[in-house]
C-alpha positions as MATLAB code, in Angstrom:
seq = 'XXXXXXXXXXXXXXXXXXXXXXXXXXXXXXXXXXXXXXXXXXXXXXXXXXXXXXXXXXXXXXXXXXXXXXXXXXXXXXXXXXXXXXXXXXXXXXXXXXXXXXXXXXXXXXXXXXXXXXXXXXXXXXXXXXXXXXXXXXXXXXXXXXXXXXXXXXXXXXXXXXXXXXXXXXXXXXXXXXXXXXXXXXXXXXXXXXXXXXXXXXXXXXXXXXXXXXXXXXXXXXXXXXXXXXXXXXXXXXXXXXXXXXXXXXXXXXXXXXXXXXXXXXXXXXXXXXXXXXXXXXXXXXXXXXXXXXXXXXXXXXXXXXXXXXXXXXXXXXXXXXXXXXXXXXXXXXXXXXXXXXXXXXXXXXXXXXXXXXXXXXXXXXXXXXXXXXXXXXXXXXXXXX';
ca = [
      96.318  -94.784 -121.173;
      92.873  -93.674 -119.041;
      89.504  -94.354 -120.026;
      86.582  -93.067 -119.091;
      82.946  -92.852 -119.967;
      79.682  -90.577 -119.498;
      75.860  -91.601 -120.204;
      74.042  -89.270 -121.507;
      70.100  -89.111 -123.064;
      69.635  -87.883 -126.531;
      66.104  -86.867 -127.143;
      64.807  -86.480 -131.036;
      63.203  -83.476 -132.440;
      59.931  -85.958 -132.754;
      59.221  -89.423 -132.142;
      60.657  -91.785 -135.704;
      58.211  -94.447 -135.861;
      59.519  -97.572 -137.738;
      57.038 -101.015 -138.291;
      58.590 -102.434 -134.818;
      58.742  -99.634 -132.882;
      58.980  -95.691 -132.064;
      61.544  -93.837 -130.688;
      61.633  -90.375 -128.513;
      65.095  -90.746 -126.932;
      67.888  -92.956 -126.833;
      70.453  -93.290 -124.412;
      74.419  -92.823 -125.540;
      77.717  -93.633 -123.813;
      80.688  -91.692 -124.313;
      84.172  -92.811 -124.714;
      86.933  -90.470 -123.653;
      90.899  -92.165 -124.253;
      93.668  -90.120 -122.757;
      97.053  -90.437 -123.661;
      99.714  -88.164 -122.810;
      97.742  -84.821 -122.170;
      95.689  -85.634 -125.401;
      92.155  -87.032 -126.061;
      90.049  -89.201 -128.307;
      86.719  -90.015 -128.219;
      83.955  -92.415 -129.249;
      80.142  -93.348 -128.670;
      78.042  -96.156 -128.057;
      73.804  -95.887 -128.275;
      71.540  -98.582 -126.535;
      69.559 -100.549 -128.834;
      66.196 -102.593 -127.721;
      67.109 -104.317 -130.699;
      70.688 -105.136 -130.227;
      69.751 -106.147 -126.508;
      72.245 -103.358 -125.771;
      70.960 -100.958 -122.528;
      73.293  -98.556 -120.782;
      74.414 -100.930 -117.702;
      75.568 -103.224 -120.259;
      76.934 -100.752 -122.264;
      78.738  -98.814 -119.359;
      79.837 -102.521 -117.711;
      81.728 -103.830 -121.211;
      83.516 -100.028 -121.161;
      84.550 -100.785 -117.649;
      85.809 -104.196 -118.531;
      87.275 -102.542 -121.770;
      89.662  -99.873 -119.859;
      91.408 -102.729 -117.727;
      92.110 -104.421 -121.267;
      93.288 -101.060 -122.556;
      95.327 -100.600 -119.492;
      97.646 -103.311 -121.044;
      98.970 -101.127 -123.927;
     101.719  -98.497 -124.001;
      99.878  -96.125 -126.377;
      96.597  -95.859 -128.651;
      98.732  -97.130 -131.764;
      99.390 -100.314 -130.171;
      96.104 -100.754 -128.768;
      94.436  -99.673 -132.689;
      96.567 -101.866 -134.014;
      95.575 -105.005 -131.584;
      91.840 -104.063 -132.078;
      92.313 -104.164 -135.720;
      93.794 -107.831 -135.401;
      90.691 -108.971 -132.818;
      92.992 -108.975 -129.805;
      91.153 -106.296 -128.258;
      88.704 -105.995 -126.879;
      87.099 -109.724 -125.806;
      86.124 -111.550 -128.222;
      82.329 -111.583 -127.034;
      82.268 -107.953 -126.626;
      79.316 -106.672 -128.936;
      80.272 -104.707 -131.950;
      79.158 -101.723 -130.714;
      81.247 -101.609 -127.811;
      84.251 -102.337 -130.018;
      82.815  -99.681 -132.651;
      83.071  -96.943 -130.176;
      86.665  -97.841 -128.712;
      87.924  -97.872 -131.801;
      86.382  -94.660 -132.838;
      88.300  -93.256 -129.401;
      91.066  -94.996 -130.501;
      91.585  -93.368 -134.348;
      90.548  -90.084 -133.129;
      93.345  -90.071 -130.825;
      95.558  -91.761 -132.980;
      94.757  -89.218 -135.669;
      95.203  -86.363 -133.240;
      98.615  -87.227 -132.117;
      99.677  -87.669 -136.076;
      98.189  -84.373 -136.809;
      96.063  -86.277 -139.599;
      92.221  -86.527 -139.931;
      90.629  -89.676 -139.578;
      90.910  -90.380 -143.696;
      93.422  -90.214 -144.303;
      94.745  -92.676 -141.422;
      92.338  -94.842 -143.610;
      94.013  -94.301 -146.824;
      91.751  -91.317 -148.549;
      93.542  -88.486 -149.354;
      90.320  -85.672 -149.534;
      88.118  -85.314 -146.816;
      85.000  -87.826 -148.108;
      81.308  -86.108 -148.469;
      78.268  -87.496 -149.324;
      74.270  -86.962 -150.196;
      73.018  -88.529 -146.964;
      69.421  -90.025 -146.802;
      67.328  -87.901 -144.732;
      64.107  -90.243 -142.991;
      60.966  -89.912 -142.744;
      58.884  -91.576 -140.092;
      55.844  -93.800 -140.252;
      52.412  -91.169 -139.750;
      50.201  -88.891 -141.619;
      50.434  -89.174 -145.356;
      50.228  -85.120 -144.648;
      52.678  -84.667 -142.477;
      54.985  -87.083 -144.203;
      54.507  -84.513 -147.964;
      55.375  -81.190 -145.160;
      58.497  -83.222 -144.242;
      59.435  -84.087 -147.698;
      58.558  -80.564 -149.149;
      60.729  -78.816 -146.203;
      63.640  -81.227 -146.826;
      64.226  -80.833 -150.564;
      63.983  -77.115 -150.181;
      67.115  -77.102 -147.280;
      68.721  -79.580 -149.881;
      68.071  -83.404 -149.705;
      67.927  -84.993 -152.385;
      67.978  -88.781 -150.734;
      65.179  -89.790 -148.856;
      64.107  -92.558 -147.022;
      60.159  -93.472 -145.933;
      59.850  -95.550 -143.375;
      57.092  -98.257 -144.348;
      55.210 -101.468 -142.513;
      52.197  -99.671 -141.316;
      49.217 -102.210 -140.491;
      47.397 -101.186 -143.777;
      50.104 -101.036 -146.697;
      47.760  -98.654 -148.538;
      48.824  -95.890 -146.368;
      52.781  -96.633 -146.676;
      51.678  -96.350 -150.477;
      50.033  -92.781 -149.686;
      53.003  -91.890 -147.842;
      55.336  -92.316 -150.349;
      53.029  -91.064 -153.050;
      52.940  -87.737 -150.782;
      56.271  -87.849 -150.562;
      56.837  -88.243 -154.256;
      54.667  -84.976 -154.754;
      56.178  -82.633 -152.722;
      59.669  -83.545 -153.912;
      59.627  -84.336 -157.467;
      63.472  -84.709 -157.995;
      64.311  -86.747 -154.894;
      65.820  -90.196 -154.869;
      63.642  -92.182 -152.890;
      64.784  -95.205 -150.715;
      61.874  -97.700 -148.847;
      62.512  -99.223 -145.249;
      59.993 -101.563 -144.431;
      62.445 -103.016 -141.163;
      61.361 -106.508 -142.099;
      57.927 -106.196 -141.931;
      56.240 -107.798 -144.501;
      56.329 -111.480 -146.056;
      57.440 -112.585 -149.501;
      53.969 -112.647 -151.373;
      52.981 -108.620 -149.402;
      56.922 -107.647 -151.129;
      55.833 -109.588 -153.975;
      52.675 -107.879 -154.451;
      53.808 -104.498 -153.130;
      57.352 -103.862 -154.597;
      55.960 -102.970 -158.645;
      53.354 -100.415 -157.097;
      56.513  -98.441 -154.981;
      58.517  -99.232 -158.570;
      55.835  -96.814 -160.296;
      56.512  -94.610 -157.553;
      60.130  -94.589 -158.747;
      61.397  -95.765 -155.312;
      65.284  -96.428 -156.160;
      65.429  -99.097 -153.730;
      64.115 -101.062 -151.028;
      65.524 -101.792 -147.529;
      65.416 -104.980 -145.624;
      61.896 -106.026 -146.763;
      61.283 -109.503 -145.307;
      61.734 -110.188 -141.630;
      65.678 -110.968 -140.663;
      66.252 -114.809 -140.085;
      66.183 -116.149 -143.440;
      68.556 -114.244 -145.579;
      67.593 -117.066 -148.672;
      64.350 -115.888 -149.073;
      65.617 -112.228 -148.984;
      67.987 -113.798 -151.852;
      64.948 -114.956 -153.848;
      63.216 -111.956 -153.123;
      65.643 -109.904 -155.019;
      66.351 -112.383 -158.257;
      62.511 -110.830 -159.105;
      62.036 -107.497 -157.588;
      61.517 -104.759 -159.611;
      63.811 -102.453 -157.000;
      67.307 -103.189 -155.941;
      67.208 -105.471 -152.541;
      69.358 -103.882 -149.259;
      70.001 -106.268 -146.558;
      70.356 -104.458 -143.421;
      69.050 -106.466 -140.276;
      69.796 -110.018 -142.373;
      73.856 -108.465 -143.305;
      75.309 -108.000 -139.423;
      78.632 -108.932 -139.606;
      81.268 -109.898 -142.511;
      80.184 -114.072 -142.545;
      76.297 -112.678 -143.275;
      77.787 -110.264 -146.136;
      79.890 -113.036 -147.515;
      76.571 -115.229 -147.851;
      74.228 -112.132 -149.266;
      77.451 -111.014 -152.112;
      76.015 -111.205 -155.583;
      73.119 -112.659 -154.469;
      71.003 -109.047 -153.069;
      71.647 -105.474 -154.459;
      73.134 -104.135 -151.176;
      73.871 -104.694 -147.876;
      73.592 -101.668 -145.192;
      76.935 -101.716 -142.833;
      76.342 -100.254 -139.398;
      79.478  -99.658 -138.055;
      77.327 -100.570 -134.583;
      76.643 -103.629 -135.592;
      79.761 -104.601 -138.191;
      82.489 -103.614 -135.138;
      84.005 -100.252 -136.287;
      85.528  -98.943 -138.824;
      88.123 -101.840 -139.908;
      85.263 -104.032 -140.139;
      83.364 -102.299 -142.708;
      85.935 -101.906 -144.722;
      86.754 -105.477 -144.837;
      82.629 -105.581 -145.872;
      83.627 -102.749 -148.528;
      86.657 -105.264 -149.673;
      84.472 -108.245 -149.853;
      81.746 -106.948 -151.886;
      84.121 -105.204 -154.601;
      83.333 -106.508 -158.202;
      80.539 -108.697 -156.313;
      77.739 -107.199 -158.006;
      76.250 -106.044 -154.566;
      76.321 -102.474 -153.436;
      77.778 -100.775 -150.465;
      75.020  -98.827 -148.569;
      76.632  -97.072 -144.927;
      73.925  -96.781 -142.048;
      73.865  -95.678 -138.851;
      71.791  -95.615 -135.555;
      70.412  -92.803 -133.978;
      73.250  -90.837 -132.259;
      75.145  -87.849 -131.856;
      77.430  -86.318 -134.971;
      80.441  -88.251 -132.696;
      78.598  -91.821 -133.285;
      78.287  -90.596 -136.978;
      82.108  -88.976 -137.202;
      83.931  -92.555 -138.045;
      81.231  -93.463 -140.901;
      81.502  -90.557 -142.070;
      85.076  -90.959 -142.902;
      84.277  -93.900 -145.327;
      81.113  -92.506 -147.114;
      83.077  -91.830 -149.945;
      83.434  -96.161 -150.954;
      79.270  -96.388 -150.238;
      76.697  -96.363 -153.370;
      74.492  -95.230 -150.601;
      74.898  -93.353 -147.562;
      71.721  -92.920 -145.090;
      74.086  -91.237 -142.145;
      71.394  -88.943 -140.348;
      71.049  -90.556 -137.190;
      72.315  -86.699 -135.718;
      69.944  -84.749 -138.363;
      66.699  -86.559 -136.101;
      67.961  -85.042 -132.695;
      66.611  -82.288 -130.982;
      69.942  -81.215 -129.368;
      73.257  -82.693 -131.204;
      75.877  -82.279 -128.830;
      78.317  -82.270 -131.133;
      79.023  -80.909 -134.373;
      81.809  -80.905 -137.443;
      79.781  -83.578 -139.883;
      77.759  -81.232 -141.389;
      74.170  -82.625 -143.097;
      71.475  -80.116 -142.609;
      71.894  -79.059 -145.925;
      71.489  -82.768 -147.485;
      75.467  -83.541 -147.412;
      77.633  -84.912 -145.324;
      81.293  -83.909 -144.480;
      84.446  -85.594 -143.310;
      85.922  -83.096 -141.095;
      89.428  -81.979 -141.949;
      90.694  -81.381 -138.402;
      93.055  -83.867 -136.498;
      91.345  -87.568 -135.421;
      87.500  -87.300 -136.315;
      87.161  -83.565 -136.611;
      84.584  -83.145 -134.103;
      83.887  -80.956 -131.462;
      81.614  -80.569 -128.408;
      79.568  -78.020 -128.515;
      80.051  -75.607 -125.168;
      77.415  -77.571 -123.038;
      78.184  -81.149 -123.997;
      80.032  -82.111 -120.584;
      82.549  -84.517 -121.735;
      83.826  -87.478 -119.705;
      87.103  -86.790 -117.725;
      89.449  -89.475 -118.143;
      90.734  -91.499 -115.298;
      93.366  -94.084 -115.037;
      91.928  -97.600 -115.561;
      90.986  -99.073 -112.459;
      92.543 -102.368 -111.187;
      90.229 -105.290 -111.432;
      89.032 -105.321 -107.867;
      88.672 -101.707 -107.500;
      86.088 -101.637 -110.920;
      83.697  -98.052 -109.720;
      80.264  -98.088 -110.572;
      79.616  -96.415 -114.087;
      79.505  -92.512 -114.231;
      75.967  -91.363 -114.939;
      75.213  -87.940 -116.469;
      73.462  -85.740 -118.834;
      73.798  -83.521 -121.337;
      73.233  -79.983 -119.713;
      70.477  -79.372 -122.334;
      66.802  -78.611 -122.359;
      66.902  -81.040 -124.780;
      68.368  -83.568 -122.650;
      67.347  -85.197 -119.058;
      69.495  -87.589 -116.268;
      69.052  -91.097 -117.129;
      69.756  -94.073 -115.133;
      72.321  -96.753 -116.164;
      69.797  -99.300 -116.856;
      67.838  -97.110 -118.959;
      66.621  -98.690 -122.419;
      65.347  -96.752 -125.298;
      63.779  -98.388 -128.462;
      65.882  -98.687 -131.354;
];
């Protein structure tokens, strides 16, 4: 098998502002597996948060294609992945999330199946995705809402944590207004502290907010525990539920817990999450990251086992270079084509696999960009909030 891998910048439509940070562009590394004449592919985003820049990310690919090197074809190497003997076993989970997303494509392209049903559903999954809406203007927020729910949404998601909580509660109040009928989630990203959810969390209640999203600040998943035995809204983990030993800790004791597949490990990760928090009282919610409709492709594939789905990470870019998930109408869609069922659009500029290199003879990560007005050259070590 060959492996290589292209960075690329993907620049939003407008700066998302969350309560740690805001966001313009990200960078994105893509994954390109070739295996006798035929392709798979997969994506990895840098994340401030995740301590996760391109030279790291484009370094633990490198390392990854001498591991891959090892195995005769991308079942083998799937199937090793799936039992943690591949990649490293300190590789971060995004890394791993993106080879194994090459890896099923691939896999699902050489069966002649899509991605679901390598994962045991028979009809392609779709789901109402959350749609978000930034931290600003209590104005510009109601415009946003108003233009959403008339292309369809009917999930959406206000990003809260401003300095003055009085003007997340405007938000959301303009929010409410210009789309009556809307399901509304609430994403604080652990900014306040118990007694601000305490105090704030019956006011967004009368709002009819259906739930709220990591409230408290990750790093002490008890008092996110306690949090939810009295909140008036169902409690989401999301930064406090990272991998399956947090979810087994938070099941039955908060309403959900948002799996990343960036920051679970892929694929067969969540859905050991999924397995684990059957009949536990505590909801499935799938997430995402920021990234092209290939980062969203694999999650996508599973949104039909999630109470919740919030996968718009593509919806927010200015230039997707990819396309076959659907969601500008509210809904995402499974594609029905071989591996993933996704496709580059004509200008995406794809990575050309080459054969692994030995370990002495490890080339300097290829560095490109999306020909794109939306998109610009970026350096390896490039980092770009979360």
């Amino acid at each position: 098998m060959k492996l290589s891998q292209r960075t690329v910048r993907l620049r939003l439509t407008e700066p998302l502002r969350i309560s740690r940070s805001t966001m313009a562009a990200r960078d994105a590394v893509w994954l390109a597996v070739e295996h006798q004449g035929q392709r798979g592919y997969g994506e990895a985003v840098t994340s401030t948060y995740y301590r996760l820049d391109a030279a790291t990310l484009t370094r633990l690919c490198r390392e990854t294609a001498l591991e891959l090197a090892r195995f005769a074809d991308p079942e083998t190497a799937l199937a090793a992945l799936r039992a943690g003997e591949l990649p490293a076993a300190d590789t971060p989970p995004a890394v791993t999330a993106a080879v194994e997303s090459a890896l099923l494509d691939l896999v699902g392209k050489r069966a002649d199946l899509p991605a679901h049903r390598l994962l045991g559903t028979m009809d392609a999954p779709r789901a109402a995705t959350a749609r978000t809406i930034g931290i600003g203007s209590r104005r510009h927020a109601g415009e946003q809402a108003g233009r959403l729910a008339r292309h369809g949404f009917s999930v959406l998601k206000v990003k809260a944590g401003s300095p003055d909580p009085e003007d997340d509660l405007d938000r959301v109040l303009a929010v409410r207004t210009a789309a009556p009928h809307a399901r509304l989630l609430l994403d604080p990203n652990g900014a306040w502290t118990t007694a601000q959810a305490v105090a704030l969390l019956p006011r967004y209640a009368d709002l009819g907010v259906e739930a709220v999203e990591q409230p408290l600040a990750p790093g002490d998943p008890e008092a996110l525990a306690r949090l939810a035995e009295r909140s008036p809204l169902p409690v989401i983990a999301d930064e406090d539920a990272v991998s399956y030993e947090d979810a087994r800790r938070l099941a039955g004791r908060v309403h959900g817990v948002n799996v990343k597949l960036a920051k679970c490990g892929g694929v067969h990760a969540a859905l050991r999450i999924a397995e684990l928090l059957a009949d536990s009282g505590t909801d499935l919610m799938l997430g995402c990251l920021t990234a092209s409709t290939l980062g969203l492709a694999p999650a996508v594939h599973l949104a039909d086992r999630a109470r919740w789905a919030d996968l718009d990470g593509h919806l927010l870019l200015a230039h997707d270079p990819w396309t076959g998930i659907g969601g500008t109408d509210g809904t995402v869609r499974a594609g029905r084509g071989p591996g993933l069922g996704v496709r580059p659009v004509p200008d995406a500029g794809l990575p050309h696999p080459t054969p692994a290199p030995a370990a002495a003879e490890a080339p300097s990560p290829a560095t490109a960009a999306v020909s794109s007005p939306a998109s610009a050259p970026v350096s390896a070590a490039a980092e770009v909030p979360r």
